[in-house]
N, C-alpha and C positions, 0 to 999 in steps of 0.2 A: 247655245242656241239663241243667237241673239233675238231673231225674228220669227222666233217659233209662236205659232198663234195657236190657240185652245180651239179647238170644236168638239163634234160628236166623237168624233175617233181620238180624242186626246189630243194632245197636241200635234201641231204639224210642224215639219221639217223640210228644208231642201234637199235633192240631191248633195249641192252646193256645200250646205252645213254640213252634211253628213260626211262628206269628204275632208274640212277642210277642223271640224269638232267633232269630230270622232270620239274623242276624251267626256265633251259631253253629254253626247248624248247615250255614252255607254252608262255614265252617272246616272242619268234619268230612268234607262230601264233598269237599271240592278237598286233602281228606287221603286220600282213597280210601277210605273207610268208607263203608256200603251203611247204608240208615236206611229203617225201617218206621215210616210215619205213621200214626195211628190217631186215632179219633176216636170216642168214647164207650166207650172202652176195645179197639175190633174195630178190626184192620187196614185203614187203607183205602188207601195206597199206599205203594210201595218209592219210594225213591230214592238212585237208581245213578247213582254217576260215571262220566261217559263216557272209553271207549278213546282216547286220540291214533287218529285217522286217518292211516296213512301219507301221506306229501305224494309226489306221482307224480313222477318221474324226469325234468328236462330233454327230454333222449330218449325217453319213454313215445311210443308209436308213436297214440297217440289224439290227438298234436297234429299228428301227418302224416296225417290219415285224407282229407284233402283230395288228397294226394298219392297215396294209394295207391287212391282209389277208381276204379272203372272207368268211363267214361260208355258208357252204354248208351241214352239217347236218352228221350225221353217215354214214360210209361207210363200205361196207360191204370187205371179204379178198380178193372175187374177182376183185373188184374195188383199192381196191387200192394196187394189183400186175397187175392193168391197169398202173395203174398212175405212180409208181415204175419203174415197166420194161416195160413198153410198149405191155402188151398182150393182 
């Protein structure tokens, strides 16, 4: 990114660069730097390195939901466009 300039949105980039440094500017976000692409001089998009998602717990209770669910028997479409949306 040869001609990458700093502003509010991080640095800026070309189209141009992005095409032809691809290698860099993938360095930069998996550095955590935020980079505004632009293309004929006007911003045309951000990009933003993503958060780690936390990984869910062994024990997160969404792998028992099998266990904790209640059987309550066949439902019919009106009941469960109750249960759904609330009608």
């Amino acid at each position: 990114m040869s001609r990458a300039k700093t502003g509010r949105g991080g640095q800026t980039i070309t189209t141009h660069e992005m095409r032809f440094e691809f290698d860099r500017v993938l360095q930069a976000v998996k550095a955590g730097k935020t980079l505004t692409l632009t293309y004929r001089s006007k911003p045309l998009a951000r990009i933003v390195p993503l958060k780690a998602e936390p990984e869910l717990a062994v024990d997160d209770p969404i792998f028992r939901l099998d266990e904790l669910a209640e059987r309550i028997g066949p439902l019919t479409n009106t009941e469960i466009d109750a249960a759904v949306y609330g009608r």
